[in-house]
mmCIF file of the N, C-alpha and C atoms, coordinates in Angstrom:
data_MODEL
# 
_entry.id   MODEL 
# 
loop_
_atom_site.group_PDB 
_atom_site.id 
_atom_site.type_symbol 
_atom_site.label_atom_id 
_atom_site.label_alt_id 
_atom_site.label_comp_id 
_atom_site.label_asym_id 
_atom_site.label_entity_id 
_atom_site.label_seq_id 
_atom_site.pdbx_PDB_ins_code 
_atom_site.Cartn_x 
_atom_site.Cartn_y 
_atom_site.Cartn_z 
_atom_site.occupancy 
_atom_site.B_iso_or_equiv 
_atom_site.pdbx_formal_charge 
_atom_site.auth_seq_id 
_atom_site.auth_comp_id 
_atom_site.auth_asym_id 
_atom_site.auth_atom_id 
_atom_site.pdbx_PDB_model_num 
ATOM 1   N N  . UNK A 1 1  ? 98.298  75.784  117.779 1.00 0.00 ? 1  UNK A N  1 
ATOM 2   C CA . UNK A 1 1  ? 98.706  76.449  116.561 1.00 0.00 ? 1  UNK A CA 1 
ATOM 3   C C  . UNK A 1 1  ? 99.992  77.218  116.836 1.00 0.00 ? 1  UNK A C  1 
ATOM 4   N N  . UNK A 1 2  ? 100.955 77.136  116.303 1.00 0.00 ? 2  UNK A N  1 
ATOM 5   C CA . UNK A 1 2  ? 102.241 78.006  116.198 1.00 0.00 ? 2  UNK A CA 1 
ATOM 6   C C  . UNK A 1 2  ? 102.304 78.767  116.269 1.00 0.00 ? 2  UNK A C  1 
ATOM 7   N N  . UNK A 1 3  ? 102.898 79.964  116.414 1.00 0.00 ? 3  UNK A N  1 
ATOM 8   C CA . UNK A 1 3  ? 103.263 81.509  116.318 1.00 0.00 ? 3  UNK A CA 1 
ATOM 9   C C  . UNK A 1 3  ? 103.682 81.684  115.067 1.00 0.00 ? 3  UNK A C  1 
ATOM 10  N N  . UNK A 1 4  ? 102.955 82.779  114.299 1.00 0.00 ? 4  UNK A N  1 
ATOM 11  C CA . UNK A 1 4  ? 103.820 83.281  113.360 1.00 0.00 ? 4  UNK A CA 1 
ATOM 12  C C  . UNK A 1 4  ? 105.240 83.756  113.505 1.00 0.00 ? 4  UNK A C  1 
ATOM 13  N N  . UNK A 1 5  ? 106.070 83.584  112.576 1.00 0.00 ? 5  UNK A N  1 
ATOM 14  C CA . UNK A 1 5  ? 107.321 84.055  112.232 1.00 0.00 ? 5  UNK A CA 1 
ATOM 15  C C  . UNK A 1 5  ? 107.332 85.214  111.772 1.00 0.00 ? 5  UNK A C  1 
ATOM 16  N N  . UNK A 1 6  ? 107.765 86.387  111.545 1.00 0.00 ? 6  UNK A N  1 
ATOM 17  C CA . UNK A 1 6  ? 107.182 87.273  110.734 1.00 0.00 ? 6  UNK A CA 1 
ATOM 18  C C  . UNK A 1 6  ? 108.685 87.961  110.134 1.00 0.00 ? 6  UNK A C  1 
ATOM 19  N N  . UNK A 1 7  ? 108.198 88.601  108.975 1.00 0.00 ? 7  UNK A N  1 
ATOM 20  C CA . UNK A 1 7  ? 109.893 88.512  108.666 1.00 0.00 ? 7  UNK A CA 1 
ATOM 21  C C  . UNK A 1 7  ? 110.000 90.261  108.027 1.00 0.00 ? 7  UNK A C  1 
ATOM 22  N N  . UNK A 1 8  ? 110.778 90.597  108.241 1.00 0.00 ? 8  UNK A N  1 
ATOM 23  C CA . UNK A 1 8  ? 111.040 91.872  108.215 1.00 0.00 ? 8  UNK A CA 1 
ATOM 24  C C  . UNK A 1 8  ? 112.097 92.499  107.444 1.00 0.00 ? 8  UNK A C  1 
ATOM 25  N N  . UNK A 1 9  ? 111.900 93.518  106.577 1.00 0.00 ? 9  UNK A N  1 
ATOM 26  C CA . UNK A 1 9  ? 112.954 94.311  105.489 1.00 0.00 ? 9  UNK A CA 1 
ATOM 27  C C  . UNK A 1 9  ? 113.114 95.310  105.775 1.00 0.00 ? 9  UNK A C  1 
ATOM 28  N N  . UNK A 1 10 ? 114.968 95.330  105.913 1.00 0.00 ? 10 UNK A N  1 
ATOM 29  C CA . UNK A 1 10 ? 115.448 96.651  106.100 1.00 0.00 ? 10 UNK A CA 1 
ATOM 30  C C  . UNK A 1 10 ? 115.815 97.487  104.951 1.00 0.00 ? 10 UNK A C  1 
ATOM 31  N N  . UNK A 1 11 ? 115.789 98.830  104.524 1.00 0.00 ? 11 UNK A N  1 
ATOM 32  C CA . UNK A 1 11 ? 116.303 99.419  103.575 1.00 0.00 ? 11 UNK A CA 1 
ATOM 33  C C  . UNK A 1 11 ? 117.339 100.428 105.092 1.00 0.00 ? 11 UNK A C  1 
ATOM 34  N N  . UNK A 1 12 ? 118.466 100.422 104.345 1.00 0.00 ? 12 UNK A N  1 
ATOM 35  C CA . UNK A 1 12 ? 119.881 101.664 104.678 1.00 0.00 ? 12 UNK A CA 1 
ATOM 36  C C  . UNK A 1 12 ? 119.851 102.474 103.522 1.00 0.00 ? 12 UNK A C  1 
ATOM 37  N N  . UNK A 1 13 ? 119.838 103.489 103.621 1.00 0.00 ? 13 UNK A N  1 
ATOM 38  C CA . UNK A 1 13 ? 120.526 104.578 102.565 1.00 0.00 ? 13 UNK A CA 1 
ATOM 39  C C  . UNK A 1 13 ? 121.774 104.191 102.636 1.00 0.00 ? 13 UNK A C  1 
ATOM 40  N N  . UNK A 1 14 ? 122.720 104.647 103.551 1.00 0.00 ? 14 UNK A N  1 
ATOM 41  C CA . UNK A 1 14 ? 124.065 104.833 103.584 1.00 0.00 ? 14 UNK A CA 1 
ATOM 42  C C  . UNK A 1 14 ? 124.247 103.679 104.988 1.00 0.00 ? 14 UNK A C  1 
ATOM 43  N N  . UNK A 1 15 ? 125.613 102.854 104.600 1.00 0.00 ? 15 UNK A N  1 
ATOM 44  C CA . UNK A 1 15 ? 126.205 102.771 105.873 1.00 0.00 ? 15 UNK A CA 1 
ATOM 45  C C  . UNK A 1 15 ? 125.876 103.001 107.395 1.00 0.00 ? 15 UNK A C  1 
ATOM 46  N N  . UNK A 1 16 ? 125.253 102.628 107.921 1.00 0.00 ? 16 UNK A N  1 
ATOM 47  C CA . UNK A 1 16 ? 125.414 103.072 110.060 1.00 0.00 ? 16 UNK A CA 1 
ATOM 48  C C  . UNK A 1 16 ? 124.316 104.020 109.571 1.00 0.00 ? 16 UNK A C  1 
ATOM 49  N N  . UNK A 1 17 ? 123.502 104.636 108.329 1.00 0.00 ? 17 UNK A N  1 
ATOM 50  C CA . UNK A 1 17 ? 122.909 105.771 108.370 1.00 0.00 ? 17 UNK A CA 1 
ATOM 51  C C  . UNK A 1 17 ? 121.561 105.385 108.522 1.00 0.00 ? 17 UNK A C  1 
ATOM 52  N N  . UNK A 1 18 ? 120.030 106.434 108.256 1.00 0.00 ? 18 UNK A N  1 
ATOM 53  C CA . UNK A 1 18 ? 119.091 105.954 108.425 1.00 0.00 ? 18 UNK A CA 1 
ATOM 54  C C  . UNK A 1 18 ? 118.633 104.680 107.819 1.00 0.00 ? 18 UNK A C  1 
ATOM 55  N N  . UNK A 1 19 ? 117.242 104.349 107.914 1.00 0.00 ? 19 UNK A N  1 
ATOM 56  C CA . UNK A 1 19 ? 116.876 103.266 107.655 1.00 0.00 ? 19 UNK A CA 1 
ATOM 57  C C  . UNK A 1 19 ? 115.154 103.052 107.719 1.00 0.00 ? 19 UNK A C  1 
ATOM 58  N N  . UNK A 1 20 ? 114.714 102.726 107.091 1.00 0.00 ? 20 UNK A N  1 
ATOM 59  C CA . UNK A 1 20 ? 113.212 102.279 106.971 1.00 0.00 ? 20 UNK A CA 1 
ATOM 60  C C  . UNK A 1 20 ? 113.005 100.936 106.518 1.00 0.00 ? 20 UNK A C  1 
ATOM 61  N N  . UNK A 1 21 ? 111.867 100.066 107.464 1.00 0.00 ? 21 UNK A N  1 
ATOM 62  C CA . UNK A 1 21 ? 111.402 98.994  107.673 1.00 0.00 ? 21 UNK A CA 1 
ATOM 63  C C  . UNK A 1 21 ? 109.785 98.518  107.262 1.00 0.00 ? 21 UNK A C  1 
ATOM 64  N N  . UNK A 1 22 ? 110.160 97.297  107.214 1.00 0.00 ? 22 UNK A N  1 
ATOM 65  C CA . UNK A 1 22 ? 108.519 97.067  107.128 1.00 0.00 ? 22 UNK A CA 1 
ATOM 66  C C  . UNK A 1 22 ? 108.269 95.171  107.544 1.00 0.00 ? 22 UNK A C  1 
ATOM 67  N N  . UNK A 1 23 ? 107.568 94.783  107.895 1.00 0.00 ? 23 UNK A N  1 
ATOM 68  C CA . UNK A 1 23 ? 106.977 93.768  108.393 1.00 0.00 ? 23 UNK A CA 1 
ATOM 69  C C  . UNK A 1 23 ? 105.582 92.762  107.592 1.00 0.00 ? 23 UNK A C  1 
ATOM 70  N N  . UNK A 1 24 ? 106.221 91.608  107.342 1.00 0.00 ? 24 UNK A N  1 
ATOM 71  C CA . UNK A 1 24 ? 105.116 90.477  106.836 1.00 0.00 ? 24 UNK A CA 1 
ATOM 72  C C  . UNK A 1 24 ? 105.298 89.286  107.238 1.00 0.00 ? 24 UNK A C  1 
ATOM 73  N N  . UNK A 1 25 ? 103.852 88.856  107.419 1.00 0.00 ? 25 UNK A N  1 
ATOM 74  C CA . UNK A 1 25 ? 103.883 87.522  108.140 1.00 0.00 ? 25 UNK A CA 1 
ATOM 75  C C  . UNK A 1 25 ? 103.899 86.498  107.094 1.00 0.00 ? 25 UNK A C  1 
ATOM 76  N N  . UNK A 1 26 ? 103.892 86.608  105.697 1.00 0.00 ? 26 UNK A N  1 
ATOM 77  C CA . UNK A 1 26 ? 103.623 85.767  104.410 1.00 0.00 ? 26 UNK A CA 1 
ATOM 78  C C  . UNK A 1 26 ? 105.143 85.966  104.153 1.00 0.00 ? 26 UNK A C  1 
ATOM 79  N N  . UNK A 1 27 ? 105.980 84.822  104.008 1.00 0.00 ? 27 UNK A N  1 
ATOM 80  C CA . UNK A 1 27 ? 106.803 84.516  103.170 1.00 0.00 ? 27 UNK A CA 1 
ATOM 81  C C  . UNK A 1 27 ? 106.876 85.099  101.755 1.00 0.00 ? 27 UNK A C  1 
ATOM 82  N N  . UNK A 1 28 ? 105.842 84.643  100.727 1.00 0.00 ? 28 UNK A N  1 
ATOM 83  C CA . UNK A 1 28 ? 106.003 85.421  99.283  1.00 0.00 ? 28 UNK A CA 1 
ATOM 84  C C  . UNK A 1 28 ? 105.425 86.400  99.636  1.00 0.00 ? 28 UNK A C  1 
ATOM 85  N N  . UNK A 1 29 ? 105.045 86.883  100.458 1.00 0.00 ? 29 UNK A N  1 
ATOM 86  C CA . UNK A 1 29 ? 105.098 88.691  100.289 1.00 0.00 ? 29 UNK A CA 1 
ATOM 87  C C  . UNK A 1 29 ? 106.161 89.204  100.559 1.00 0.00 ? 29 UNK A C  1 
ATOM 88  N N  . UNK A 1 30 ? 106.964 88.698  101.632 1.00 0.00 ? 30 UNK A N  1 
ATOM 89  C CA . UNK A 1 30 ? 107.931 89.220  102.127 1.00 0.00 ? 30 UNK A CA 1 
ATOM 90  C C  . UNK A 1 30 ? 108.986 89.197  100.923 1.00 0.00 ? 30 UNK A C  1 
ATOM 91  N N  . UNK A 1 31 ? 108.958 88.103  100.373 1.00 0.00 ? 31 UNK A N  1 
ATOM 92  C CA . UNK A 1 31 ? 110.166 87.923  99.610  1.00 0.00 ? 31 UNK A CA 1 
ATOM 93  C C  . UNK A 1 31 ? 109.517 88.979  97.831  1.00 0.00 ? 31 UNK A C  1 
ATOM 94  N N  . UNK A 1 32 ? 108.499 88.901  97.924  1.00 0.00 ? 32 UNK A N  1 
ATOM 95  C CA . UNK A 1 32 ? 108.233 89.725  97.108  1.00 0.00 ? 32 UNK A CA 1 
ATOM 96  C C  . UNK A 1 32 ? 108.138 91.090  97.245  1.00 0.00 ? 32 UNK A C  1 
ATOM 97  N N  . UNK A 1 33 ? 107.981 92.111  98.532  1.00 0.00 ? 33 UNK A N  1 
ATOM 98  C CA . UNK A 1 33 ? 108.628 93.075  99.047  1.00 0.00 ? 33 UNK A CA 1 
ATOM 99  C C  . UNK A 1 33 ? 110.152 93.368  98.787  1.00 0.00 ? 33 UNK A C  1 
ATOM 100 N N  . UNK A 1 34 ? 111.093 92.208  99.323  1.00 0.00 ? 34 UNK A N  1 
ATOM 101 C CA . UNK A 1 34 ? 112.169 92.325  99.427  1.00 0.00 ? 34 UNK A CA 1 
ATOM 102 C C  . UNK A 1 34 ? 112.983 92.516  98.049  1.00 0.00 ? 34 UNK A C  1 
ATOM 103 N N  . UNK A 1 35 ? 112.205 91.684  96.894  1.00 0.00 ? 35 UNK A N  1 
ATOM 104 C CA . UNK A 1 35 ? 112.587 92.250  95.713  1.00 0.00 ? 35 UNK A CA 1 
ATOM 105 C C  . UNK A 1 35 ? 111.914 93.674  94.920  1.00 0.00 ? 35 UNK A C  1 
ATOM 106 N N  . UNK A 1 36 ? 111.083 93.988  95.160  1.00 0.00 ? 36 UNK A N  1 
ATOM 107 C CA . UNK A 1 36 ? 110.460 95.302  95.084  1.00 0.00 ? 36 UNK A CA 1 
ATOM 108 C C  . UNK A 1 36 ? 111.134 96.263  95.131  1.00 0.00 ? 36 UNK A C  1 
ATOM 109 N N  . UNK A 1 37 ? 111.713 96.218  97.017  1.00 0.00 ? 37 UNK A N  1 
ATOM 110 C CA . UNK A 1 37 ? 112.491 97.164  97.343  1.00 0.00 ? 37 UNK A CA 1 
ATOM 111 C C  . UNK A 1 37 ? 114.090 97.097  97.073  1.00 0.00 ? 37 UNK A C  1 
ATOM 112 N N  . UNK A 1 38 ? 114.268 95.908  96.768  1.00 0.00 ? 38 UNK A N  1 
ATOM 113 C CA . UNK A 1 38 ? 115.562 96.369  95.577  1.00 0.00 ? 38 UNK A CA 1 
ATOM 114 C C  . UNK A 1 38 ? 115.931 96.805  94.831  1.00 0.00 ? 38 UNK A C  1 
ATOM 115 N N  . UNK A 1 39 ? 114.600 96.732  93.677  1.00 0.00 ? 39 UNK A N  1 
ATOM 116 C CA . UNK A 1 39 ? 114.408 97.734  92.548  1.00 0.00 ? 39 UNK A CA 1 
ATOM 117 C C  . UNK A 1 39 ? 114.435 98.768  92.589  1.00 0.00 ? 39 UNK A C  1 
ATOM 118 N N  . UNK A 1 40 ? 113.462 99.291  93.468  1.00 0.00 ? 40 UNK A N  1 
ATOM 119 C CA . UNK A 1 40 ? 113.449 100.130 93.871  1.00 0.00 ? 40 UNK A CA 1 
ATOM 120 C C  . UNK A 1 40 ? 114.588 101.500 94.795  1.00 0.00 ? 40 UNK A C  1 
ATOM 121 N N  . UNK A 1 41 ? 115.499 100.663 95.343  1.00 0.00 ? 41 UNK A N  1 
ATOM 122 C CA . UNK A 1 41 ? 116.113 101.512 95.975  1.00 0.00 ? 41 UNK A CA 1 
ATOM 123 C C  . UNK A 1 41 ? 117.551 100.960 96.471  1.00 0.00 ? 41 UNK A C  1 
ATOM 124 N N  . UNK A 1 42 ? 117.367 99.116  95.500  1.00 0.00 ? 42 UNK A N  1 
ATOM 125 C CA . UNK A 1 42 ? 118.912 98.736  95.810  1.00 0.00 ? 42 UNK A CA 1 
ATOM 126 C C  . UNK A 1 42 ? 120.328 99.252  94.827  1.00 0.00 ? 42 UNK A C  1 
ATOM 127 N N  . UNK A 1 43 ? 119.993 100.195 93.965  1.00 0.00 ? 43 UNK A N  1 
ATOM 128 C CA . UNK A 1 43 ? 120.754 100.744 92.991  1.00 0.00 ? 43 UNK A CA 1 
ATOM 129 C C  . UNK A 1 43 ? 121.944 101.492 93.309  1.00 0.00 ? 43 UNK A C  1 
ATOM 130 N N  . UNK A 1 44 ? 121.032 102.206 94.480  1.00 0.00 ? 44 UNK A N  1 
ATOM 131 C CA . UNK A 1 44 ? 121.742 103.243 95.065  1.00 0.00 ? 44 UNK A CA 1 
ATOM 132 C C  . UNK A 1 44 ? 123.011 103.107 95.846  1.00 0.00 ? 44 UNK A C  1 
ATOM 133 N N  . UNK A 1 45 ? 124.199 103.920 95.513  1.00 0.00 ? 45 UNK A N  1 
ATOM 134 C CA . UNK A 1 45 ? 125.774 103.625 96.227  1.00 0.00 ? 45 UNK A CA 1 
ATOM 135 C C  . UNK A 1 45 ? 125.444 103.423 97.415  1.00 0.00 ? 45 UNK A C  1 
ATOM 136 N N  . UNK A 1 46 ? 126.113 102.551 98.394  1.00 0.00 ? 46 UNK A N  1 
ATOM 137 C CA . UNK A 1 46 ? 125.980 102.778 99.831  1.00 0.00 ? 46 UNK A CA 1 
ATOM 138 C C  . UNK A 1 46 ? 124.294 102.056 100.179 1.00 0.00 ? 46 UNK A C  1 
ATOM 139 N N  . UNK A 1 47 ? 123.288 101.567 99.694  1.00 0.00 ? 47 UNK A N  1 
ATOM 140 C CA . UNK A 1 47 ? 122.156 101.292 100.119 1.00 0.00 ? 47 UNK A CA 1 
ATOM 141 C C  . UNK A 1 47 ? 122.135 99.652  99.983  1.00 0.00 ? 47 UNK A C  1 
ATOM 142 N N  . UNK A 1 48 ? 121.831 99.240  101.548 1.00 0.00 ? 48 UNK A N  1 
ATOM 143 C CA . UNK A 1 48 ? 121.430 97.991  101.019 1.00 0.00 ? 48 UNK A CA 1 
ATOM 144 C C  . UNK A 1 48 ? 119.966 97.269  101.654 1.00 0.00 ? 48 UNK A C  1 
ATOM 145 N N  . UNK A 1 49 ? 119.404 96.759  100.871 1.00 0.00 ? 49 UNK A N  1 
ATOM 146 C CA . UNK A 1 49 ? 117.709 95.912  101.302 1.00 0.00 ? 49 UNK A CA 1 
ATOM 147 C C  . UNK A 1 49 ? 118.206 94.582  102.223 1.00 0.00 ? 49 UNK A C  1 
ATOM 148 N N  . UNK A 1 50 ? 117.985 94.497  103.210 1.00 0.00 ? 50 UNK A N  1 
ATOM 149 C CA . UNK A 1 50 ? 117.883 93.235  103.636 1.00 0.00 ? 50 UNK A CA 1 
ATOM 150 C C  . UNK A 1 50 ? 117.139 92.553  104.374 1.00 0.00 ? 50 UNK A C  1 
ATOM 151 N N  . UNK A 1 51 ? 116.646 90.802  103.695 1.00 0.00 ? 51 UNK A N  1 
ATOM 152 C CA . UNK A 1 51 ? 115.274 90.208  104.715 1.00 0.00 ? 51 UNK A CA 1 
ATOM 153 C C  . UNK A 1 51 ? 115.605 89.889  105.641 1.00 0.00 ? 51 UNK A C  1 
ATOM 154 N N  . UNK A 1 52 ? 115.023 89.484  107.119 1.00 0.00 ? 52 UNK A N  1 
ATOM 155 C CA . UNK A 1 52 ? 115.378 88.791  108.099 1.00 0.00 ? 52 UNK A CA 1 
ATOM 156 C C  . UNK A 1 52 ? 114.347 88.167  108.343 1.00 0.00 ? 52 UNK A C  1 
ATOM 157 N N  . UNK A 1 53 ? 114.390 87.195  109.312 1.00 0.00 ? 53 UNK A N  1 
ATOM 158 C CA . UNK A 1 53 ? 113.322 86.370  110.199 1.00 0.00 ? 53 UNK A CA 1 
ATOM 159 C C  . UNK A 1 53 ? 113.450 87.048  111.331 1.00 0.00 ? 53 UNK A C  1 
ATOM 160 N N  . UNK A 1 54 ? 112.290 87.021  112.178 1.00 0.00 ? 54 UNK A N  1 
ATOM 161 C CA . UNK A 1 54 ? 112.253 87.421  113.260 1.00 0.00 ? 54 UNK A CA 1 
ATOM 162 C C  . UNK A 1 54 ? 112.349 86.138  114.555 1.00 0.00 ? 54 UNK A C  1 
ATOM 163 N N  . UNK A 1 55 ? 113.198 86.382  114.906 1.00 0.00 ? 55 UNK A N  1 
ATOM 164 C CA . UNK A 1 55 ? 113.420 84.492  115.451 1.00 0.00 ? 55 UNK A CA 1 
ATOM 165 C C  . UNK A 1 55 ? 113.151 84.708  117.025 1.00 0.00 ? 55 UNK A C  1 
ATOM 166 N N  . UNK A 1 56 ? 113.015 84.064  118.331 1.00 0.00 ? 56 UNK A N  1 
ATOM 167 C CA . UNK A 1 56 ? 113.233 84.294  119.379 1.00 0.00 ? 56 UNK A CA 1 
ATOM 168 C C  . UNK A 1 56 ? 114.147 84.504  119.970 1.00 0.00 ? 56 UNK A C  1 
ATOM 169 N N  . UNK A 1 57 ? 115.080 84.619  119.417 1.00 0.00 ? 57 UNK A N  1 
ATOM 170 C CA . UNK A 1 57 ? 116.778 84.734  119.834 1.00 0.00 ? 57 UNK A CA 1 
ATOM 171 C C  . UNK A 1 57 ? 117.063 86.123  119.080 1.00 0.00 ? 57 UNK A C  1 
ATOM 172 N N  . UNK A 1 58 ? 116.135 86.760  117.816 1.00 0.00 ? 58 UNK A N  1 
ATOM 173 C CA . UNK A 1 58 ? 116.762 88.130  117.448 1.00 0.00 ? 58 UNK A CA 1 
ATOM 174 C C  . UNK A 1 58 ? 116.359 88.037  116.187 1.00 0.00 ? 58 UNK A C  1 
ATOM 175 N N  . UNK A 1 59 ? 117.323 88.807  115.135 1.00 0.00 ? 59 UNK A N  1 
ATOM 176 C CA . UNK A 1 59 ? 116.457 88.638  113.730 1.00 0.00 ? 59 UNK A CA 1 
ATOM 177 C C  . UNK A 1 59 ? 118.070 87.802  112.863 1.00 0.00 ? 59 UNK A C  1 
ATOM 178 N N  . UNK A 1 60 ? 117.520 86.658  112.396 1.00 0.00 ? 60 UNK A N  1 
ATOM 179 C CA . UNK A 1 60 ? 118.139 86.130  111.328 1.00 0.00 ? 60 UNK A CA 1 
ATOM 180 C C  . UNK A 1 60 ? 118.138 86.406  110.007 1.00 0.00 ? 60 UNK A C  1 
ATOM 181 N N  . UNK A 1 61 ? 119.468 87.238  109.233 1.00 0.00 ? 61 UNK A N  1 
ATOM 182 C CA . UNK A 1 61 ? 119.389 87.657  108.509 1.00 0.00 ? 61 UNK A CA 1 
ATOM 183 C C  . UNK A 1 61 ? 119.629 86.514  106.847 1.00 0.00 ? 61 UNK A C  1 
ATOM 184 N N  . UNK A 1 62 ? 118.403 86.938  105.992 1.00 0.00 ? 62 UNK A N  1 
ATOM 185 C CA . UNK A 1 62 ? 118.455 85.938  104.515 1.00 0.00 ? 62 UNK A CA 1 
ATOM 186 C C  . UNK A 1 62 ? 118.368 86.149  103.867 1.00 0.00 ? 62 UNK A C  1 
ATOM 187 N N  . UNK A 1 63 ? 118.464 87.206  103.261 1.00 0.00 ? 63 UNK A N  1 
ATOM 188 C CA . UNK A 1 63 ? 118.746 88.103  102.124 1.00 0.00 ? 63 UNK A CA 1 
ATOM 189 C C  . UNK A 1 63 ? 119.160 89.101  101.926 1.00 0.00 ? 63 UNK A C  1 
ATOM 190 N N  . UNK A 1 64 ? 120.279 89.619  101.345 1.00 0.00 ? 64 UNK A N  1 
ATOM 191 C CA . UNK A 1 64 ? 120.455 91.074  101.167 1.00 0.00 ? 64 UNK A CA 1 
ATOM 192 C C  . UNK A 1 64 ? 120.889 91.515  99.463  1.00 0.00 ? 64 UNK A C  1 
ATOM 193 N N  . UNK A 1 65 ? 120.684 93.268  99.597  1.00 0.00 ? 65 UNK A N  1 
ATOM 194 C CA . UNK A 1 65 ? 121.181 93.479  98.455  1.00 0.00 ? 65 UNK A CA 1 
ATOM 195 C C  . UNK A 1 65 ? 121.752 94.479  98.679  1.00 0.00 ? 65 UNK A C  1 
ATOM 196 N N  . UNK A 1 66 ? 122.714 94.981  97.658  1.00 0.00 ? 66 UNK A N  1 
ATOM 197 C CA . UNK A 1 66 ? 123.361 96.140  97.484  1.00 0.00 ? 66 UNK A CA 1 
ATOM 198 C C  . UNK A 1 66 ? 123.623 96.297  96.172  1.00 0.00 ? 66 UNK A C  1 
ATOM 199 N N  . UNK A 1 67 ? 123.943 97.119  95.661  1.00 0.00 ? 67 UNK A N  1 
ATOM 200 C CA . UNK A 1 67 ? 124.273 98.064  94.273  1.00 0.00 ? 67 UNK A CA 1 
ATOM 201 C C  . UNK A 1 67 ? 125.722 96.935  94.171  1.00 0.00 ? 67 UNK A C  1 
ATOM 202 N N  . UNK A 1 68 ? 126.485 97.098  94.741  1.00 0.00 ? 68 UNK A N  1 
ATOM 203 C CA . UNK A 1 68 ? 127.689 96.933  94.572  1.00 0.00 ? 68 UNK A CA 1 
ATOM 204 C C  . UNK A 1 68 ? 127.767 94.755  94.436  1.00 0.00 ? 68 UNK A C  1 
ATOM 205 N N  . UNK A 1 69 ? 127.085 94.735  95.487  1.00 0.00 ? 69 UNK A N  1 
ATOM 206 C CA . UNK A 1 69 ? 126.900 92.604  95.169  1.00 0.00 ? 69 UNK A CA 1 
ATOM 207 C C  . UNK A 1 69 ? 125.787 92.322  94.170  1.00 0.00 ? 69 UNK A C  1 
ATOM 208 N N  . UNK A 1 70 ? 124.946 92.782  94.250  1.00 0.00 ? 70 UNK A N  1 
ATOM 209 C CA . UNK A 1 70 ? 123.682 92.566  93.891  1.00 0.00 ? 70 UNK A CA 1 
ATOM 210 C C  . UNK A 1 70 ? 122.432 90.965  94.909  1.00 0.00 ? 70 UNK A C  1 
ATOM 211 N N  . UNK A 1 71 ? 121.905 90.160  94.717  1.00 0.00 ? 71 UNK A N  1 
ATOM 212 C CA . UNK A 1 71 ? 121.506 89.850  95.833  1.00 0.00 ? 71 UNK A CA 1 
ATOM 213 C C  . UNK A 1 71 ? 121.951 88.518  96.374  1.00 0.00 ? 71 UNK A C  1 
ATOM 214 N N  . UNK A 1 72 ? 122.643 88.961  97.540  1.00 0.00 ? 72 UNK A N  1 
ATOM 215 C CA . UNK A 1 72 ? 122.950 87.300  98.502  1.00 0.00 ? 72 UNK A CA 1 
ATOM 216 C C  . UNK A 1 72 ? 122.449 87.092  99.079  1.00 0.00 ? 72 UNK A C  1 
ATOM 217 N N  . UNK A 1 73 ? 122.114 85.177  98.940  1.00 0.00 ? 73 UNK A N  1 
ATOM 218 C CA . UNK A 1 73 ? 121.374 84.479  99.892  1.00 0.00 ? 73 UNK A CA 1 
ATOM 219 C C  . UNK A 1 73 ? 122.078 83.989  100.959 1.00 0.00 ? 73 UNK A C  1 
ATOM 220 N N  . UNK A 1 74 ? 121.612 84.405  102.413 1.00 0.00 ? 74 UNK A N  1 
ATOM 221 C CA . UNK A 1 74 ? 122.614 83.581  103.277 1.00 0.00 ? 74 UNK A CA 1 
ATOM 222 C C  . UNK A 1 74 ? 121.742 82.510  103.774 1.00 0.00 ? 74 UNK A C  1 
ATOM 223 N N  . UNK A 1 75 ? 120.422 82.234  103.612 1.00 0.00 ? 75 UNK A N  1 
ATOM 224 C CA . UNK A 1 75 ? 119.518 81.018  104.095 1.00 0.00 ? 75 UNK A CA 1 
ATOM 225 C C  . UNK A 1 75 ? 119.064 81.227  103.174 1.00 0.00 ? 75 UNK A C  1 
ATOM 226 N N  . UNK A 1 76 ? 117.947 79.845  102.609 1.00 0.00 ? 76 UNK A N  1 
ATOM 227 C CA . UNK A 1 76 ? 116.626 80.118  101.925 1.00 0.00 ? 76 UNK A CA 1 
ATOM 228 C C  . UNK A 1 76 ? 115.583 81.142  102.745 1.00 0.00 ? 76 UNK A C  1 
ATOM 229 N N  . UNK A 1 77 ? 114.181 81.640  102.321 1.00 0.00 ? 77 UNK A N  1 
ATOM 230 C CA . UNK A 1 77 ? 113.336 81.901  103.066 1.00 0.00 ? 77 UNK A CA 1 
ATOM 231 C C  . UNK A 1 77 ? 112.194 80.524  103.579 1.00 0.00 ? 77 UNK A C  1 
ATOM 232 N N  . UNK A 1 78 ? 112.217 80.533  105.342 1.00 0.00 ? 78 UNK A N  1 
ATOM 233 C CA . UNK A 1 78 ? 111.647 79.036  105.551 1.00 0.00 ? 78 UNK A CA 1 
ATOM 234 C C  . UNK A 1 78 ? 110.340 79.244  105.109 1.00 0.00 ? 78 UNK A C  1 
ATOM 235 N N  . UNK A 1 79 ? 109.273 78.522  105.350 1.00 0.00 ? 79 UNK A N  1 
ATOM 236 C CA . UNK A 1 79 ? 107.634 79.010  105.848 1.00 0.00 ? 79 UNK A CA 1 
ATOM 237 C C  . UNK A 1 79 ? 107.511 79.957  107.168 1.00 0.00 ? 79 UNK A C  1 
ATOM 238 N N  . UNK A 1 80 ? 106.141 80.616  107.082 1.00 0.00 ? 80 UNK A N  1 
ATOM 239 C CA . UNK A 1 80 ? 106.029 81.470  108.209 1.00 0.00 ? 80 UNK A CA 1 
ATOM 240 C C  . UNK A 1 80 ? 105.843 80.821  109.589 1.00 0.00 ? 80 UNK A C  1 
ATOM 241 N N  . UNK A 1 81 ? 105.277 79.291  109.448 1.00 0.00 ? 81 UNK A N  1 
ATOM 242 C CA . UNK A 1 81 ? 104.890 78.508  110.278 1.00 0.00 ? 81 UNK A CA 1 
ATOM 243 C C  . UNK A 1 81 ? 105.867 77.673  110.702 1.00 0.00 ? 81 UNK A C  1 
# 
């Protein structure tokens, strides 16, 4: 059986500034998190949400948002498997 992938959302307030995370091993949760927390808190100047994969090489980043773009895809989201 495979290893989960697990994919992980960053929120920034500001630029280089803090930051709070969170972790799911489900694809539509994740991606349904990731829009959540856009609503939630991608409005804001300077803040941006972004998904990643957690890959063996580091985290691959596939979604982001900001106030100012609103949301880019740089991959689809794969399966967790």
């Amino acid at each position: 059986m495979p290893a989960e992938r697990p994919f992980r959302i960053t929120v920034t307030f500001t630029p280089g500034g803090p930051a709070v995370s969170g972790t799911w091993s489900n694809p539509d949760t994740a991606e349904g998190k990731f829009h959540e927390w856009a609503r939630s808190h991608g409005g804001r100047p300077g803040a941006a949400v972004t998904l990643w994969l957690e890959t063996p090489d580091g985290l691959e980043e596939l979604r982001t948002w900001t106030a100012e773009r609103g949301e880019v895809v740089h991959r689809e989201t794969p399966d967790a498997r």
